[in-house]
NULO-160712 format. One record per residue (C-alpha): residue number from 0; x, y, z. Coordinates in steps of 0.5 Angstrom, whole numbers, plus 500, padded with zeros to 3 digits. Layout:
// residues N
<r><num>NUM</num><east>X</east><north>Y</north><up>Z</up></r>
...
***
This chain:
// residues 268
<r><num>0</num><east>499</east><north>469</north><up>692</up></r>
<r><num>1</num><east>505</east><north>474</north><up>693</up></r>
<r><num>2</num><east>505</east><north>478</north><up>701</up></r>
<r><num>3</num><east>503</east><north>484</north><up>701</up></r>
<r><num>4</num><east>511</east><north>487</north><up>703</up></r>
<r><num>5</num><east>513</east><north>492</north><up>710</up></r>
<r><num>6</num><east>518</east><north>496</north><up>712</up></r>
<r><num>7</num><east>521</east><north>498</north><up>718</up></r>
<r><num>8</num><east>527</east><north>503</north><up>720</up></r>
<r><num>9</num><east>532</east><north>501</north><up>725</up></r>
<r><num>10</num><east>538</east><north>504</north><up>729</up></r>
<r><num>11</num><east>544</east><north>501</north><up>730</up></r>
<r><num>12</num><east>545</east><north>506</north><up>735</up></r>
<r><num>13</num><east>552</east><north>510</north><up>736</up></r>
<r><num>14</num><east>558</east><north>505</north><up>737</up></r>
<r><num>15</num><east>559</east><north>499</north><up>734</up></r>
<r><num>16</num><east>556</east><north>493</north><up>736</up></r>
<r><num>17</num><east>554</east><north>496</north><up>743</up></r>
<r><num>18</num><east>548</east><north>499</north><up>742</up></r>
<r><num>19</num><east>544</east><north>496</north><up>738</up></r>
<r><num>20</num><east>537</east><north>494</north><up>741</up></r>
<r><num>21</num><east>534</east><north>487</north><up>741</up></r>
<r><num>22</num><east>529</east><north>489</north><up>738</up></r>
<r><num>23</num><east>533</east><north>492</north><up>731</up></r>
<r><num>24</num><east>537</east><north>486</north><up>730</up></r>
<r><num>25</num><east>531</east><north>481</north><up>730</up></r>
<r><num>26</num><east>529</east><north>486</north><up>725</up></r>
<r><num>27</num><east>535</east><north>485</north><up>721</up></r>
<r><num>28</num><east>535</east><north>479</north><up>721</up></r>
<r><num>29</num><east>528</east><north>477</north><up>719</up></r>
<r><num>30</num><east>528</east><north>482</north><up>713</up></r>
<r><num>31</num><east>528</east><north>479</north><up>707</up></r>
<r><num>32</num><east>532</east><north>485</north><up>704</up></r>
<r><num>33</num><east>536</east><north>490</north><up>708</up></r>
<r><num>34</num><east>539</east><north>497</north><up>707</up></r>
<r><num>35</num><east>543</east><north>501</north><up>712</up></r>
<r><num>36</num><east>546</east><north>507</north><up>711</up></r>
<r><num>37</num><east>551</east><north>509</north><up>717</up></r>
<r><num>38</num><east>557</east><north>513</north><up>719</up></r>
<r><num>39</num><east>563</east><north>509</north><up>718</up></r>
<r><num>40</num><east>565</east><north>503</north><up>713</up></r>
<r><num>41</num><east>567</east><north>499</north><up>719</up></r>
<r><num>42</num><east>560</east><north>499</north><up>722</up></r>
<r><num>43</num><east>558</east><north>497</north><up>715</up></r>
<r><num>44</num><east>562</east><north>492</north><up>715</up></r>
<r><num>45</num><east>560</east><north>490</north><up>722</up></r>
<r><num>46</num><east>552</east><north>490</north><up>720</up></r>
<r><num>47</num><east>555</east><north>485</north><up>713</up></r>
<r><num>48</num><east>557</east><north>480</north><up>718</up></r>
<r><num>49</num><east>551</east><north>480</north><up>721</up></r>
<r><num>50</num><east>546</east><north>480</north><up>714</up></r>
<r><num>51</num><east>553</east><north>479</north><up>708</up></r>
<r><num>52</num><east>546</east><north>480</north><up>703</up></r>
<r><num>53</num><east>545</east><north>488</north><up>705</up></r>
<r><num>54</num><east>545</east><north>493</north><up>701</up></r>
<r><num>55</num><east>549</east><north>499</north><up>702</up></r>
<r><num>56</num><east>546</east><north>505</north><up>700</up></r>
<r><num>57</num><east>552</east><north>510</north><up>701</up></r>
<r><num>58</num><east>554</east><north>509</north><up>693</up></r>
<r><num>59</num><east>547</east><north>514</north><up>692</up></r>
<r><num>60</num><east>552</east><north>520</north><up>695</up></r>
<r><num>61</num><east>556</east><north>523</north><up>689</up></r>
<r><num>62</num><east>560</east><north>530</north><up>691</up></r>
<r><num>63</num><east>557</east><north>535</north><up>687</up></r>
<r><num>64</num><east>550</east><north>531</north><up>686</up></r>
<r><num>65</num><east>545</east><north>534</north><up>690</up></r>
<r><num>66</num><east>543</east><north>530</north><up>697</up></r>
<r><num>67</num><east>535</east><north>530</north><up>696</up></r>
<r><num>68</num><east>536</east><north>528</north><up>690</up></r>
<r><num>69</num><east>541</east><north>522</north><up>693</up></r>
<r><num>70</num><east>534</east><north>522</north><up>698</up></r>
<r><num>71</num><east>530</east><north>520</north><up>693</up></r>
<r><num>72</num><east>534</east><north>515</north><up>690</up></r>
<r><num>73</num><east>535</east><north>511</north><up>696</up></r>
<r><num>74</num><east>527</east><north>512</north><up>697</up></r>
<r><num>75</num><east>525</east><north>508</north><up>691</up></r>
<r><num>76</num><east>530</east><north>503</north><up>692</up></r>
<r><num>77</num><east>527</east><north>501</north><up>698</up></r>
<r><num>78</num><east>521</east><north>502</north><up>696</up></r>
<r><num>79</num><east>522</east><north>497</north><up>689</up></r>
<r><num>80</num><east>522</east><north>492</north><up>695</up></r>
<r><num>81</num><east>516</east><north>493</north><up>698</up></r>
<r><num>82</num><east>513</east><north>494</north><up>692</up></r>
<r><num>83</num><east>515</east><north>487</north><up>690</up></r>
<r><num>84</num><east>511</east><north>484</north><up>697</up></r>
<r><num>85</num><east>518</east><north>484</north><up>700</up></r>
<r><num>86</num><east>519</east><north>485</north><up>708</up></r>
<r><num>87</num><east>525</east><north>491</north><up>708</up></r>
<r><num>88</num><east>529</east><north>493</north><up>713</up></r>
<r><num>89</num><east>531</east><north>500</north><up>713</up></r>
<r><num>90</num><east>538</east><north>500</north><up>717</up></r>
<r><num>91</num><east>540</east><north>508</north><up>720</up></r>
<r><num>92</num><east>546</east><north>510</north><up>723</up></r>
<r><num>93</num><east>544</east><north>512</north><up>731</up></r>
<r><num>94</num><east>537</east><north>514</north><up>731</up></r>
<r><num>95</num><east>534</east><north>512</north><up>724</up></r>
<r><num>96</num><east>529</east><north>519</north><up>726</up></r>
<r><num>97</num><east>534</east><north>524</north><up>728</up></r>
<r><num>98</num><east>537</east><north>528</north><up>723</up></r>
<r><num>99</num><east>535</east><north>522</north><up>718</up></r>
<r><num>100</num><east>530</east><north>525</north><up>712</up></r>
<r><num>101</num><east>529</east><north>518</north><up>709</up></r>
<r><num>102</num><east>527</east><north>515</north><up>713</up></r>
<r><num>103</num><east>522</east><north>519</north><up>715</up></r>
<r><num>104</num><east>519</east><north>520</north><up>707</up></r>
<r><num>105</num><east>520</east><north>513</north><up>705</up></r>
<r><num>106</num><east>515</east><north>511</north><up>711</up></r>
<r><num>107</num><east>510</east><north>516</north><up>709</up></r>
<r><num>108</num><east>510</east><north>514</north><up>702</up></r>
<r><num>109</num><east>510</east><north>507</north><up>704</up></r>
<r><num>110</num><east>504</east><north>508</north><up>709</up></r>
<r><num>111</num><east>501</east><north>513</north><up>704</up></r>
<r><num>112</num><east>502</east><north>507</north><up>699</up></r>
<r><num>113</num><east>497</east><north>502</north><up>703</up></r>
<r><num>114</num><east>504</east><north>498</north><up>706</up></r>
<r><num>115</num><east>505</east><north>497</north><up>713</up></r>
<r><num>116</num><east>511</east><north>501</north><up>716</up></r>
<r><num>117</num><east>515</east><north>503</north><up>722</up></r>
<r><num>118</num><east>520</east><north>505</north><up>726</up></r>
<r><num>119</num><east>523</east><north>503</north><up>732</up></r>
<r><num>120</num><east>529</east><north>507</north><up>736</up></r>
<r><num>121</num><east>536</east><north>507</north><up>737</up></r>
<r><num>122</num><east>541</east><north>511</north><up>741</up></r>
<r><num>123</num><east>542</east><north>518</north><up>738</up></r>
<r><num>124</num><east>549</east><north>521</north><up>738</up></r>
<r><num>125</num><east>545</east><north>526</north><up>742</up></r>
<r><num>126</num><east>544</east><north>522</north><up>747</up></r>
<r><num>127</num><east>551</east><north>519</north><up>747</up></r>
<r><num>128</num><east>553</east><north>527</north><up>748</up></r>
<r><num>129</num><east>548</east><north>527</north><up>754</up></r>
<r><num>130</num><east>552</east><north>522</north><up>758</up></r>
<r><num>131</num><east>560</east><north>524</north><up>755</up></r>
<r><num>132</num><east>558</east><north>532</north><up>756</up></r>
<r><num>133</num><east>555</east><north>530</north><up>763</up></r>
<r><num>134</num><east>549</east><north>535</north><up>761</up></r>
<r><num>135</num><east>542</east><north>534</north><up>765</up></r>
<r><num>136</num><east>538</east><north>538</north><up>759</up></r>
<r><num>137</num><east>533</east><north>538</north><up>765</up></r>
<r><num>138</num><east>539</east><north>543</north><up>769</up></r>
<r><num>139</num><east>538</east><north>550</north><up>764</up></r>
<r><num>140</num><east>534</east><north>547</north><up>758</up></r>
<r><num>141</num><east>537</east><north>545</north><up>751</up></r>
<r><num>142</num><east>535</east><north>548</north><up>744</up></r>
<r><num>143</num><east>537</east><north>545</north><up>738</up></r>
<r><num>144</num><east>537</east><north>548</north><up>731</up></r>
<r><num>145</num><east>541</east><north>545</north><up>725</up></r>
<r><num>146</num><east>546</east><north>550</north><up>725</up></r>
<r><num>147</num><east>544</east><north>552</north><up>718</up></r>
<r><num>148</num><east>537</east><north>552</north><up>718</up></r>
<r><num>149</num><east>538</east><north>557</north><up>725</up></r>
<r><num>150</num><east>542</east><north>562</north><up>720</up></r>
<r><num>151</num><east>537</east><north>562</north><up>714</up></r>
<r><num>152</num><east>531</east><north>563</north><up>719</up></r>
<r><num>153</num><east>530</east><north>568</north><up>726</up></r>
<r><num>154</num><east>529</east><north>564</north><up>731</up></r>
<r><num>155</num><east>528</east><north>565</north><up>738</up></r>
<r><num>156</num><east>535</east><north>564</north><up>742</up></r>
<r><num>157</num><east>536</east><north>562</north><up>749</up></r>
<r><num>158</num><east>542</east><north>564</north><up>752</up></r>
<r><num>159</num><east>541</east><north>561</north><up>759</up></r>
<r><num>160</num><east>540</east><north>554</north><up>756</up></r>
<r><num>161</num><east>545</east><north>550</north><up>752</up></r>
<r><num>162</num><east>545</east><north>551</north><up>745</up></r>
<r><num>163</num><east>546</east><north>545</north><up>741</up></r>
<r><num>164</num><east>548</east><north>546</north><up>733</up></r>
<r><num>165</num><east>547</east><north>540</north><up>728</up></r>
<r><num>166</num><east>552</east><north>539</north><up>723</up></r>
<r><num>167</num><east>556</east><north>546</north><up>724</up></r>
<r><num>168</num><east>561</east><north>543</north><up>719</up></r>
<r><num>169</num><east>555</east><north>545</north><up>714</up></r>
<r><num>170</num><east>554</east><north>551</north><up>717</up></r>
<r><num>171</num><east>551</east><north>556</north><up>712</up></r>
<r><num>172</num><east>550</east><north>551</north><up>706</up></r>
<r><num>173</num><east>545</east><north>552</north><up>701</up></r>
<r><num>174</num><east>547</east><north>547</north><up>695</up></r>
<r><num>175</num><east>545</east><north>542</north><up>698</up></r>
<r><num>176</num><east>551</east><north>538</north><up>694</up></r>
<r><num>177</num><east>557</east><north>540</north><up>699</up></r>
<r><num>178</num><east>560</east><north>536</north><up>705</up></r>
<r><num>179</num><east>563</east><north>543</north><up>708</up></r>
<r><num>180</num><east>563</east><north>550</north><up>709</up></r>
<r><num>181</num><east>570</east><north>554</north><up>711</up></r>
<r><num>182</num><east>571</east><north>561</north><up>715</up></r>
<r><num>183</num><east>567</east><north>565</north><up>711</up></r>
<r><num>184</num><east>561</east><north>562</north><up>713</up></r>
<r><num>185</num><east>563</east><north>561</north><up>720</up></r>
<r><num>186</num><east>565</east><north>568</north><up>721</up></r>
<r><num>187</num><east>557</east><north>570</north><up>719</up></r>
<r><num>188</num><east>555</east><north>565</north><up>724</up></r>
<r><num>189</num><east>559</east><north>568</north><up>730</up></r>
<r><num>190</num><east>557</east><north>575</north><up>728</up></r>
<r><num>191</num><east>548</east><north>572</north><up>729</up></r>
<r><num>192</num><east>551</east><north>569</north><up>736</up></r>
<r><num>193</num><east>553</east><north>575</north><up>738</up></r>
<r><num>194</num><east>548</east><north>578</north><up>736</up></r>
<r><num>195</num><east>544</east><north>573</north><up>741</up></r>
<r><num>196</num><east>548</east><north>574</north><up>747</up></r>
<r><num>197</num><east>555</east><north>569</north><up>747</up></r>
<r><num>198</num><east>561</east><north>574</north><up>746</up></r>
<r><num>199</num><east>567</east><north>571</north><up>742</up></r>
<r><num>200</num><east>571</east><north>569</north><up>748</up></r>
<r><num>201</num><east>565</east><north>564</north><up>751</up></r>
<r><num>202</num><east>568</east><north>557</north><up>751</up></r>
<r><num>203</num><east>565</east><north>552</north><up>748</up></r>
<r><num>204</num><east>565</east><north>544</north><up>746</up></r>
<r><num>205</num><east>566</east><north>542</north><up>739</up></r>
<r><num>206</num><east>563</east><north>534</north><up>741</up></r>
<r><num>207</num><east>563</east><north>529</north><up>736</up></r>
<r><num>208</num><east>561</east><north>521</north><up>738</up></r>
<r><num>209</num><east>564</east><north>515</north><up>738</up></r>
<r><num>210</num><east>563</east><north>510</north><up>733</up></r>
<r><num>211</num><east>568</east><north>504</north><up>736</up></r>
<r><num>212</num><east>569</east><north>501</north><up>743</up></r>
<r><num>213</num><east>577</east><north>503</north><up>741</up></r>
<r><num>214</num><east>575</east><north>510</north><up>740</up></r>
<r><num>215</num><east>574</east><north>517</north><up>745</up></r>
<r><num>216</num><east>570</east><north>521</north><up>743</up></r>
<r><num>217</num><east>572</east><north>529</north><up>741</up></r>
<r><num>218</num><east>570</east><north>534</north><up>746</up></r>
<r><num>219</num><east>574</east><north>540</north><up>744</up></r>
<r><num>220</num><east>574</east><north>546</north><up>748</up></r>
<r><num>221</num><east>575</east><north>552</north><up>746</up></r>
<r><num>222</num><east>573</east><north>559</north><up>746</up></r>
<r><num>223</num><east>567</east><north>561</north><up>740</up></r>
<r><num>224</num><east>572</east><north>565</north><up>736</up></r>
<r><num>225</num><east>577</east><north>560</north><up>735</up></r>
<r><num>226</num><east>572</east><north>556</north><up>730</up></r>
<r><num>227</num><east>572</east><north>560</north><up>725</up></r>
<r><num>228</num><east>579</east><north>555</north><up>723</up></r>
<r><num>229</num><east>577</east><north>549</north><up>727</up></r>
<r><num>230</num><east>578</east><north>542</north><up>724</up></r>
<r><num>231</num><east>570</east><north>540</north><up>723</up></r>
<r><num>232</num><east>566</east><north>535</north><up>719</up></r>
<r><num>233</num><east>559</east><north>533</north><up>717</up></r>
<r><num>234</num><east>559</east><north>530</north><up>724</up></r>
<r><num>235</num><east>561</east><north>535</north><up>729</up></r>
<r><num>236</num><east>556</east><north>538</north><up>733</up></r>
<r><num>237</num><east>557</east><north>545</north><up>737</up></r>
<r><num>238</num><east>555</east><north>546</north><up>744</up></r>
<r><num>239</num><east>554</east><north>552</north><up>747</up></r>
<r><num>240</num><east>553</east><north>553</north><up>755</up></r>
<r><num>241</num><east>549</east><north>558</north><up>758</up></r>
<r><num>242</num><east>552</east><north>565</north><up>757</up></r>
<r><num>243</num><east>548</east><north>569</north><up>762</up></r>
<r><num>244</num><east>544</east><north>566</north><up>768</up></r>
<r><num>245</num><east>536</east><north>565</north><up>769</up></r>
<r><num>246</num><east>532</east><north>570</north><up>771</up></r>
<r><num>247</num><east>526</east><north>569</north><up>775</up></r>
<r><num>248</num><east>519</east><north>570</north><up>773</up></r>
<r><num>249</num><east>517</east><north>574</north><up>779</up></r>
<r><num>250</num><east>510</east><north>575</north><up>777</up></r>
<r><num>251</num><east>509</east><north>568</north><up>775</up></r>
<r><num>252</num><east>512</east><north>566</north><up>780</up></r>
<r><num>253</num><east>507</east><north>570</north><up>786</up></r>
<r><num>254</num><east>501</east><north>568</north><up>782</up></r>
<r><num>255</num><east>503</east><north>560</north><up>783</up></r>
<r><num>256</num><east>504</east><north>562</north><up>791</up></r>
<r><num>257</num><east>497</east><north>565</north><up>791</up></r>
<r><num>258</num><east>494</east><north>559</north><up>789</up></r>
<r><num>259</num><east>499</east><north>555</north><up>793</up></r>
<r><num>260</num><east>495</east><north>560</north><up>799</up></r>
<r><num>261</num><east>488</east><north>559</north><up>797</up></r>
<r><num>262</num><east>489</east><north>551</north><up>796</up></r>
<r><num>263</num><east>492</east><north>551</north><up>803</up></r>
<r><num>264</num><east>486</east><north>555</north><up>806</up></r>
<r><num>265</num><east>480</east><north>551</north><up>802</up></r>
<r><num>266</num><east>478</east><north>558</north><up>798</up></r>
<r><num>267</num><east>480</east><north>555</north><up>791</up></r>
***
């Protein structure tokens, strides 16, 4: 009788070879197939060493072809091997859930289709800014917004926190089929941020993370306005300071004190 088939999402995390956990390498390992999907040919590489049967799932990207419809090609793919009673491994390059849609709808149909499925954590290029940025998202506070989805919607902006924006290369893009934007669409960008309070002078950081232990990551400095001609890619991500201080809720503030008197004198 055929085993029922799982699957299984696991990062490699962000740099080659140095963040992979304990955990998702024993999943690579013991999977009947593998898949990966990462940012660099030589981590692909790296991860062929380790299972020379993987499967790539990069040739299902296509310039001009739709990426949801690549999505859901690779899903099927998966799938076709759970389906056949396989124990599939799905390998995602840093964190397999973050800024990561095929992982999280393939485990859904998989579950939805009566299989075992999960995913474990892996070192995300967020935490790599953390460390390389030396930021305490705990100092001001952090928002995070893909750089497109905050200029399509109204979202509620804090200028007293870190603003981190996802694929800024792709800022403004609605066809889903390209793998960049240019000026045009940055300049919109910055007119909504200053709209929000960051003026153009404001310096900001260009950051993308290491994928090899030879390799620096780029922190770039520069003030907002000189993004509208910066070199991006599908990888960069913008970093945004605080550009105004916290203001102190006062009123919050004294109701937290007259708890604070009333527990010190036994009333409450």
């Amino acid at each position: 009788m055929q085993e029922s088939g799982s699957f299984v999402c696991v990062g490699p995390g962000m740099m080659l070879g140095a963040h992979i956990t304990p955990r998702a390498r024993s999943e690579i390992e013991r999977a009947d197939v593998v898949f990966c999907l990462v940012s660099d040919a030589i981590v692909e590489l790296w991860l062929q060493d380790m299972r020379p049967d993987m499967h790539s799932l990069q040739p299902y990207y296509a310039e001009g072809k739709r990426r949801t419809e690549s999505y859901r090609e690779m899903i099927e793919a998966m799938l076709g091997e759970v389906r056949a009673g396989r124990r599939v491994c799905g390998v995602f390059y840093g964190h397999p859930g973050v800024f990561a849609q095929v992982p999280h709808h393939a485990i859904a149909q998989a579950r939805a289709e009566g299989f075992d499925a999960e995913m474990h954590p892996g070192i995300s290029a967020e935490d790599c800014l953390y460390a390389d940025l030396g930021i305490d998202p705990g100092t001001y506070g952090c928002q995070h917004h893909e750089t497109s989805q905050m200029m399509f919607f109204r979202r509620r902006i804090d200028p007293s926190a870190y603003l981190i924006l996802w694929q800024i290369g792709l800022a403004g893009d609605r066809t889903l089929a390209r793998y960049g934007t240019g000026a045009p669409y940055r300049r919109l960008l910055l007119e909504l941020l200053a709209e929000e309070g960051y003026p153009s002078e404001h310096e900001v950081i260009v950051y993308e993370a290491a994928t090899l232990p030879i390799s620096a990551p780029r922190m770039e400095r520069m003030p907002l306005s000189a993004l509208v001609d910066a070199t991006l890619s599908v990888q960069s991500t913008l970093v945004l300071p605080p550009a105004r201080a916290m203001q102190r809720n006062e009123s919050m503030l004294k109701r937290i004190a007259d708890i604070d008197a009333a527990m010190k004198d036994g009333t409450v």
